[in-house]
C-alpha positions as CSV (number, residue, x, y, z in Angstrom):
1,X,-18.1,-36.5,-1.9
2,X,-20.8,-38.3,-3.2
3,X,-22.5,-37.2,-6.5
4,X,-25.6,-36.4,-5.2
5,X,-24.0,-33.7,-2.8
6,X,-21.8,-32.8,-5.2
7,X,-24.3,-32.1,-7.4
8,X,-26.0,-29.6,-5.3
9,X,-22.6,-27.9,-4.4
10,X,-22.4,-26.8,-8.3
11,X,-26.2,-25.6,-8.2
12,X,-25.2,-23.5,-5.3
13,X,-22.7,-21.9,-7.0
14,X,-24.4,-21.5,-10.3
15,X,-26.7,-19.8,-8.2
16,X,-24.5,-17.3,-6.2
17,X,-23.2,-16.1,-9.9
18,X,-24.8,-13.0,-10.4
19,X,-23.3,-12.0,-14.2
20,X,-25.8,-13.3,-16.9
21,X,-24.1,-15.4,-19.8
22,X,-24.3,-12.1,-21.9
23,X,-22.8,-10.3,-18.7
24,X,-19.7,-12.9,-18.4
25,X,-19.3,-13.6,-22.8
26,X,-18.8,-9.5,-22.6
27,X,-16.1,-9.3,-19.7
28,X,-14.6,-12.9,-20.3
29,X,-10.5,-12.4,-20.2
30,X,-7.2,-14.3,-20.6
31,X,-6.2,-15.6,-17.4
32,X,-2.8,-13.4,-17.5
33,X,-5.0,-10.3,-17.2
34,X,-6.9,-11.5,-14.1
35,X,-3.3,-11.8,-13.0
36,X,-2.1,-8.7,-13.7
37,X,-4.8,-7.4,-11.8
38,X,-3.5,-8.5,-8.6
39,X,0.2,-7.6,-9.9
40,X,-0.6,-4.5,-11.1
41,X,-3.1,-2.5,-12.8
42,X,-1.0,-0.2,-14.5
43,X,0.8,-3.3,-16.0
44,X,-2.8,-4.7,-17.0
45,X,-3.9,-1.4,-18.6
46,X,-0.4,-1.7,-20.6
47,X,-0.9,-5.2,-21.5
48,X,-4.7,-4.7,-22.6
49,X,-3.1,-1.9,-25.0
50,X,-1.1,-4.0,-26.8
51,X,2.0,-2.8,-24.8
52,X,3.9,-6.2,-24.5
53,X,7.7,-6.0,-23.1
54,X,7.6,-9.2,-21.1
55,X,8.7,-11.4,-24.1
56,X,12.6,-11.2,-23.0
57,X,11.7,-10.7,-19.1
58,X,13.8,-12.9,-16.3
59,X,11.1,-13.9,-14.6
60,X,8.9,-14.8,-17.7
61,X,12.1,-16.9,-18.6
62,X,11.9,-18.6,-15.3
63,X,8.4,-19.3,-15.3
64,X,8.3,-20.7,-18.8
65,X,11.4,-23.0,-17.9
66,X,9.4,-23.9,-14.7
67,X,6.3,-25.0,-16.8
68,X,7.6,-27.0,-19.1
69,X,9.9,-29.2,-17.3
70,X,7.6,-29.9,-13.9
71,X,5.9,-33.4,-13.9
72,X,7.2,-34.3,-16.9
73,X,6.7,-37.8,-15.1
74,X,3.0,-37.3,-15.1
75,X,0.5,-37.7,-17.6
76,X,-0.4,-33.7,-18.0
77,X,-2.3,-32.3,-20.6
78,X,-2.1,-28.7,-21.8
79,X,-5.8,-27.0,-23.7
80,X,-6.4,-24.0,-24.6
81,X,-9.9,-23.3,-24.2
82,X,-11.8,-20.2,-26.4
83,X,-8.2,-18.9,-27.4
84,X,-7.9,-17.4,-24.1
85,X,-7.2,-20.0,-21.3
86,X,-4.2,-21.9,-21.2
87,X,-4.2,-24.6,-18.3
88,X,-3.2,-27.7,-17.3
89,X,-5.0,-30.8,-16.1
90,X,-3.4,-33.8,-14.4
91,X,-5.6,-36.6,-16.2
92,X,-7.0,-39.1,-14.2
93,X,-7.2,-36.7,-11.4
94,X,-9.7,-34.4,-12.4
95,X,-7.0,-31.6,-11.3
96,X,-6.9,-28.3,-13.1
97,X,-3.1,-26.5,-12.3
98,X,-1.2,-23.8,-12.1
99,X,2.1,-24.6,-11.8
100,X,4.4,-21.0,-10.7
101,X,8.1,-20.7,-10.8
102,X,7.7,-18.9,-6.7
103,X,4.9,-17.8,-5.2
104,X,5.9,-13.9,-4.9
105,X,2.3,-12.9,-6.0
106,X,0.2,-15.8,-4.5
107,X,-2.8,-13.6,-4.0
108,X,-3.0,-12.9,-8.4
109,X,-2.2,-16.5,-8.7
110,X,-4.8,-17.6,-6.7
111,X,-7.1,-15.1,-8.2
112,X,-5.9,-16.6,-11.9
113,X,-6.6,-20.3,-10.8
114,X,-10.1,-19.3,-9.0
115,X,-11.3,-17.4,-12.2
116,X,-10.3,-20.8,-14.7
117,X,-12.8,-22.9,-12.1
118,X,-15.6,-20.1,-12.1
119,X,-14.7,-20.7,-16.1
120,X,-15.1,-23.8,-16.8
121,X,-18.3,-23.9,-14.1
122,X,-20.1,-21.8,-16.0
123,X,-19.1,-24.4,-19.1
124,X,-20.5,-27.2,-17.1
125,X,-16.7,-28.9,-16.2
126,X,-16.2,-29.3,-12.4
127,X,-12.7,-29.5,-11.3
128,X,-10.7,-29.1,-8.6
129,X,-8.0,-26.4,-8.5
130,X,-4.1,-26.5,-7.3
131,X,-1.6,-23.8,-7.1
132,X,2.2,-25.7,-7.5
133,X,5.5,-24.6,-6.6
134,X,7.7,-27.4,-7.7
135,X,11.2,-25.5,-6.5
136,X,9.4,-25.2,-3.4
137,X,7.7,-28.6,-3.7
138,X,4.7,-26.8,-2.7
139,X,1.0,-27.2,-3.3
140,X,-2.2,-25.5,-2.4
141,X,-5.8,-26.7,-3.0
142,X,-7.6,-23.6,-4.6
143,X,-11.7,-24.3,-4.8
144,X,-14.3,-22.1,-5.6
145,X,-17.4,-21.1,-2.8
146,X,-19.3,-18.2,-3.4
147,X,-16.9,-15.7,-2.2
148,X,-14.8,-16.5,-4.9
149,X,-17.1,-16.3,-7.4
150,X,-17.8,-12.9,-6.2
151,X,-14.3,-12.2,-6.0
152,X,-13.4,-13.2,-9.7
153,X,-16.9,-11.3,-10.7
154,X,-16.1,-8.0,-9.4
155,X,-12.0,-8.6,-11.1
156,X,-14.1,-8.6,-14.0
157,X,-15.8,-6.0,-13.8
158,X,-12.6,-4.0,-12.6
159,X,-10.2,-5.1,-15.5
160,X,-13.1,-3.9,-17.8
161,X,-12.8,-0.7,-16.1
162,X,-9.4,-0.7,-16.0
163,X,-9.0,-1.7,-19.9
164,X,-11.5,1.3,-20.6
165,X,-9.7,4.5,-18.9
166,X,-8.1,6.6,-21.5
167,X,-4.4,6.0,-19.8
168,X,-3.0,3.9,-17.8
169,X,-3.6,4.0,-14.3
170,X,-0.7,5.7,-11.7
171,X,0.8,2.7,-10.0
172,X,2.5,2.8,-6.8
173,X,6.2,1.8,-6.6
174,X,6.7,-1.3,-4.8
175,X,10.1,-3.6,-4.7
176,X,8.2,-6.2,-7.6
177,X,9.0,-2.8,-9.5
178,X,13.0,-3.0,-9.7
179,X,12.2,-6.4,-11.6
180,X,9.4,-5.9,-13.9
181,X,9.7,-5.6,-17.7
182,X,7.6,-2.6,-17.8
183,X,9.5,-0.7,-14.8
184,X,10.8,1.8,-17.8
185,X,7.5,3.0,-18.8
186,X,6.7,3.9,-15.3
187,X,9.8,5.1,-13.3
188,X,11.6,6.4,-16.7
């Protein structure tokens, strides 16, 4: 795409963000919340509490094992930006990534990835977005248009409300249940 056109694609979308910089520094989150959201907003609520049960999880296991040794060939760095995002660029691509053990919850990844561009757009930093699935040797392109800035607005606001409510909300059961770490605190 050429700059100038490029250029006006990022005006467009600063445009179609409706929070104000007050609004966003407010509601501003880790990514692993805007996950949760998607996974579960019970879990979120319990997580946003301090409630933390994940540490010695399976699938947190897997997905940390996943992490650290895909591209290992590839000059990646890791940055934690504001003490609340941790991603992964591919240098000399101008790539931002997040790399998933399996794409069970696609939607909350997708929704995780989406939120870091809206991020670093409203920090100035264009990038372009990929979900990974090395097992899989997958890859999706993730971008950011104004629906998914309204999209990972309104999570926003909805994790705020979420984090507010006196106790956590009542979560359906759902097969994702048998496996999760905080399946006692819910089904007993």
């Amino acid at each position: 795409m050429d700059p100038e056109r490029e250029e006006d694609l990022w005006d467009f979308l600063r445009q179609a963000m409706r929070l104000s910089e007050d609004d966003f520094e407010r509601l501003k989150v880790g990514g692993l919340k805007m996950n949760y959201l998607r996974v579960c907003p019970r879990k979120l609520w319990l997580f946003a509490h301090q409630v933390r049960l994940e540490a010695d999880a399976e699938a947190v296991a897997l997905g940390r094992l996943t992490h650290e040794r895909a591209y290992r060939d590839r000059p990646r760095r890791s940055l934690l930006l504001e003490n609340l995002l941790a991603i992964d660029v591919l240098e000399g691509e101008g790539t931002l990534l997040e790399i998933k053990h399996a794409p069970t919850f696609i939607e909350a990844a997708r929704l995780q990835l989406r939120y870091y561009l809206y991020f670093l757009t409203r920090r100035g930093v264009h990038l372009r977005g990929e979900l990974r699935f090395p097992r899989q040797r997958r890859r999706e392109t993730v971008t950011l248009d104004a629906a998914a800035v309204a999209e990972v607005e309104a999570a926003l606001e909805e994790i705020a409300r979420i984090e507010a409510l006196p106790t956590p909300p009542a979560a359906p059961w759902t097969p994702a249940c048998r496996r999760c770490a905080y399946a006692p605190l819910c089904w007993g």
